[in-house]
ChimeraX commands (.cxc) that place a marker at each C-alpha (Angstrom):
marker #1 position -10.99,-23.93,-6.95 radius 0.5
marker #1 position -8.31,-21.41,-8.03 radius 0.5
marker #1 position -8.92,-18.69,-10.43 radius 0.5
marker #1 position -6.48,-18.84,-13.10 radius 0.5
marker #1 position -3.68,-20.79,-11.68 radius 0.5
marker #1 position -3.57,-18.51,-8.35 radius 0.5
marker #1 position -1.79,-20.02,-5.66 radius 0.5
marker #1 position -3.76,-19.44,-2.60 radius 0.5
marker #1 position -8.14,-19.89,-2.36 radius 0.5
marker #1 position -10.54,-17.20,-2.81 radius 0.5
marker #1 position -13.76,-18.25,-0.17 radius 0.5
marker #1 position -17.30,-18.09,0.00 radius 0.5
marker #1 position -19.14,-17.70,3.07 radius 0.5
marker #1 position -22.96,-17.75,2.58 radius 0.5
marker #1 position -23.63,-18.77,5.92 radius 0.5
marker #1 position -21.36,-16.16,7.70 radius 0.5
marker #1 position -19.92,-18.08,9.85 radius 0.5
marker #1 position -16.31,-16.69,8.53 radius 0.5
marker #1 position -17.35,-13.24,8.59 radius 0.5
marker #1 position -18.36,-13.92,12.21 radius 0.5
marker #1 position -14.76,-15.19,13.13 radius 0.5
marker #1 position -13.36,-12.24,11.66 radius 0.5
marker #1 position -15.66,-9.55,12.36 radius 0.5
marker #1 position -17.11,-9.14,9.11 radius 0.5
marker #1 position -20.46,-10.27,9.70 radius 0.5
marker #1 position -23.40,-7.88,9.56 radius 0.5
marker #1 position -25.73,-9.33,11.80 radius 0.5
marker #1 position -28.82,-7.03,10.61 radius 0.5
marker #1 position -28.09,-7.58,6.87 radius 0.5
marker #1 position -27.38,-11.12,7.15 radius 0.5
marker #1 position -24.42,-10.69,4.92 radius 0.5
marker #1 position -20.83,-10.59,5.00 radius 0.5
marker #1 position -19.54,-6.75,4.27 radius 0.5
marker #1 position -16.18,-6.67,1.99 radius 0.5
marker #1 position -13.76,-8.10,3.86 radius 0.5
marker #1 position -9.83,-9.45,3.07 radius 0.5
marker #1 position -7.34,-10.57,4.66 radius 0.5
marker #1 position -3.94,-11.70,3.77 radius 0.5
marker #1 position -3.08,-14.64,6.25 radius 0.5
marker #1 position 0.70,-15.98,6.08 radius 0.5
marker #1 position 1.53,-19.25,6.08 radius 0.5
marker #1 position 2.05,-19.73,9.54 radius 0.5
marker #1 position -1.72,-18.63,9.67 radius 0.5
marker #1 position -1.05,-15.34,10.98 radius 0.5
marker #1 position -2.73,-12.34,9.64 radius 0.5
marker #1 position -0.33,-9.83,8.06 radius 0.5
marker #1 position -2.81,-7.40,6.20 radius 0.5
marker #1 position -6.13,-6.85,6.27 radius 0.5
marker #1 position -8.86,-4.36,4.78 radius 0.5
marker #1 position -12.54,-4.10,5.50 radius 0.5
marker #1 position -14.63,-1.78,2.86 radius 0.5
marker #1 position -18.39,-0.74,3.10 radius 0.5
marker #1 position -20.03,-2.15,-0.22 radius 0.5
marker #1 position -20.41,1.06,-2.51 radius 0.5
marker #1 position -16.17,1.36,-2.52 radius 0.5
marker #1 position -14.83,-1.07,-4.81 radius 0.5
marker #1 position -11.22,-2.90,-3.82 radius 0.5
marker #1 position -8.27,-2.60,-6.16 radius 0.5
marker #1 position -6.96,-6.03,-7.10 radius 0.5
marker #1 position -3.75,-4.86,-8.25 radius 0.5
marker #1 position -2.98,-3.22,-4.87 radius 0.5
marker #1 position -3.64,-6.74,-3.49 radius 0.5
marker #1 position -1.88,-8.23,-5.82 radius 0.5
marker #1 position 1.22,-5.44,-4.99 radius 0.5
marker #1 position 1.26,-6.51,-1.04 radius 0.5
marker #1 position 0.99,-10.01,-1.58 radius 0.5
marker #1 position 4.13,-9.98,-3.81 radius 0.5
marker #1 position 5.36,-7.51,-0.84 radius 0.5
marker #1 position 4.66,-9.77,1.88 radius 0.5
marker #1 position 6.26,-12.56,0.30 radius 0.5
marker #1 position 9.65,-10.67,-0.42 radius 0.5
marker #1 position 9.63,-9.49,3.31 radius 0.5
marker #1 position 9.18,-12.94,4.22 radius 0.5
marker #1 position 11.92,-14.04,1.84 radius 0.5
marker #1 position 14.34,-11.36,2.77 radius 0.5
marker #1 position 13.80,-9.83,5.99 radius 0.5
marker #1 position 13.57,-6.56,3.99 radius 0.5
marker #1 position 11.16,-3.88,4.73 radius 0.5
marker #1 position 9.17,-2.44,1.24 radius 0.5
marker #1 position 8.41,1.04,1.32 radius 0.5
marker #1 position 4.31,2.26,0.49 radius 0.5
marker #1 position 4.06,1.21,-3.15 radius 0.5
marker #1 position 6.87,-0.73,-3.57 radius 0.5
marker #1 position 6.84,-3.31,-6.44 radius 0.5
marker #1 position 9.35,-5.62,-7.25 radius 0.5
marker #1 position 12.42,-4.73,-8.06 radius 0.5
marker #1 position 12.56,-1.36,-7.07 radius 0.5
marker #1 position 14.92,-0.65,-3.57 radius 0.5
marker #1 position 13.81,-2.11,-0.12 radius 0.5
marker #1 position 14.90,-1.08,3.34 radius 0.5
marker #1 position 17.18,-2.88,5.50 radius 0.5
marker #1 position 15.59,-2.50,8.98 radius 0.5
marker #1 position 18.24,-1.73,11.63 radius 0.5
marker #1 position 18.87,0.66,15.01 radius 0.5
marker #1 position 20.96,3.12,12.47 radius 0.5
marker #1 position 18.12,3.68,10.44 radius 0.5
marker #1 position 15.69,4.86,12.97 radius 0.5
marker #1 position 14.70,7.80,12.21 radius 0.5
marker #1 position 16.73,8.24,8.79 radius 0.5
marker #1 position 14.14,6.47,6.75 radius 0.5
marker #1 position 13.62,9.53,4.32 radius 0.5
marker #1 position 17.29,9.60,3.41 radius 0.5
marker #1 position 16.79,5.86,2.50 radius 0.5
marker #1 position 14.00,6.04,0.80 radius 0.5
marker #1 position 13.48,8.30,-2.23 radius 0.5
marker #1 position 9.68,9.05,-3.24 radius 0.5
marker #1 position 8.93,8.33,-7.08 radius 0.5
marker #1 position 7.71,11.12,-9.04 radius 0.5
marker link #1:1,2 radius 0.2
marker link #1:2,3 radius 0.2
marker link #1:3,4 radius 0.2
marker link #1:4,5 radius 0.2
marker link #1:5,6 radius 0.2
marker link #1:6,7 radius 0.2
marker link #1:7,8 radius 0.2
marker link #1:8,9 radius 0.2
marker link #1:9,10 radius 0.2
marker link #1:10,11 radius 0.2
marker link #1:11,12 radius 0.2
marker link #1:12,13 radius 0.2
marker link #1:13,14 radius 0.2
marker link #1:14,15 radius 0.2
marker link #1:15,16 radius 0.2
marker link #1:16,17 radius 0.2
marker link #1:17,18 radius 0.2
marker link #1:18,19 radius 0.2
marker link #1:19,20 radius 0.2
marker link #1:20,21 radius 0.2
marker link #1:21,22 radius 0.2
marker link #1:22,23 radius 0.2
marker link #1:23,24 radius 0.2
marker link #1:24,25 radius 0.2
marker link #1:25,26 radius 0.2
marker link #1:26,27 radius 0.2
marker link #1:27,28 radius 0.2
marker link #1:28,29 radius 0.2
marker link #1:29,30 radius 0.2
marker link #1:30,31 radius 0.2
marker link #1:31,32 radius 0.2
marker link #1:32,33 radius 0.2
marker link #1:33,34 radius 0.2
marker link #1:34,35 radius 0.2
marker link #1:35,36 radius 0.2
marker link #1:36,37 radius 0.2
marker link #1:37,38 radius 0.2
marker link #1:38,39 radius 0.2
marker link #1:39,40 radius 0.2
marker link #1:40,41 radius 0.2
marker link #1:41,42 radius 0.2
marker link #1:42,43 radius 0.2
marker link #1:43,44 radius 0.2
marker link #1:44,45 radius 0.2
marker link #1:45,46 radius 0.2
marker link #1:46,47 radius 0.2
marker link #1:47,48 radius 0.2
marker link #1:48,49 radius 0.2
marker link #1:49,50 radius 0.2
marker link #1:50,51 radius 0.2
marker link #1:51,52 radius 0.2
marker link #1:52,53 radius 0.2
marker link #1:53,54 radius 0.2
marker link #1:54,55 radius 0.2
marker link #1:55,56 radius 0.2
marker link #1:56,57 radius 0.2
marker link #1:57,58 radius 0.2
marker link #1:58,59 radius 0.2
marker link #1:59,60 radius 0.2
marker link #1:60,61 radius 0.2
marker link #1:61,62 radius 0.2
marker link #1:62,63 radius 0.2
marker link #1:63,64 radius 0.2
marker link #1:64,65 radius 0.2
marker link #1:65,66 radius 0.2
marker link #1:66,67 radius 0.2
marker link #1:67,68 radius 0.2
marker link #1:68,69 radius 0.2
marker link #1:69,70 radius 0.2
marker link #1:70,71 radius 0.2
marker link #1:71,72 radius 0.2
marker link #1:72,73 radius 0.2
marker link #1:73,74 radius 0.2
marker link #1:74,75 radius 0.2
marker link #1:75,76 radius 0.2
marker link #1:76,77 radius 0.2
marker link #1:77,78 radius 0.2
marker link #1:78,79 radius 0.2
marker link #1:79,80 radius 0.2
marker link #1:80,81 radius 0.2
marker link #1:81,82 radius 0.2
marker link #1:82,83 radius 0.2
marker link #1:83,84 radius 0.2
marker link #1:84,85 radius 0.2
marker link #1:85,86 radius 0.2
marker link #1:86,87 radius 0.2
marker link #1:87,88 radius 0.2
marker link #1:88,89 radius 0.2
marker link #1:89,90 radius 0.2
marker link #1:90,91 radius 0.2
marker link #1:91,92 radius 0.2
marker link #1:92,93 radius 0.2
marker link #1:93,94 radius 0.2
marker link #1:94,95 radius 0.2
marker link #1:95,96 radius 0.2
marker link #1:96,97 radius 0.2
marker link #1:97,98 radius 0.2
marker link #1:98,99 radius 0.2
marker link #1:99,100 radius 0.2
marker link #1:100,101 radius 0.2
marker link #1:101,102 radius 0.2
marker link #1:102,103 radius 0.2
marker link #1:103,104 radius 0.2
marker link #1:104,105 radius 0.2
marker link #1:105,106 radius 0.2
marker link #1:106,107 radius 0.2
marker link #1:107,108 radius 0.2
view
């Protein structure tokens, strides 16, 4: 099922067998630890973040990459850290090697 019309599947795994795959798994516990990963559709994994359970995640900051990952996808365009849409991407190229910072202005 998906939570309020989002388009990709949150999963369970009460056996562990996913958190086994991806290295998750803690074999004395018999639990997954906090694991996510943000798999393309290709099936590649483009992001992913592994937290011990006291430290909660931040949905909006996965919510922020997703809508990242699918405008580099879309684009070819490289987002800057904390980049949200609509503000000013990159356009990766040999001429900006090593010029990034006079791309890319930090917000205040």
């Amino acid at each position: 099922m998906v939570p309020r019309g989002m388009p990709y599947a949150l999963v369970s795994d009460a056996g562990g067998k996913i958190g086994q795959v991806y290295g998750v798994y803690d074999e004395e516990a018999g639990v997954d630890i906090r694991g996510r990963f943000l798999i393309d559709p290709d099936g590649v994994i483009q992001a992913m973040e592994v937290m011990t359970p006291p430290v909660g995640r931040n949905f909006s900051e996965l919510i922020r990459q997703i809508m990242a990952f699918q405008h580099v996808r879309a684009t070819n365009e490289a987002t800057p850290a904390g980049w949200t849409p609509g503000e000013p991407t990159l356009k990766p190229s040999p001429a900006l090697v090593g010029k990034v910072w006079k791309e890319w202005k930090v917000k205040d």
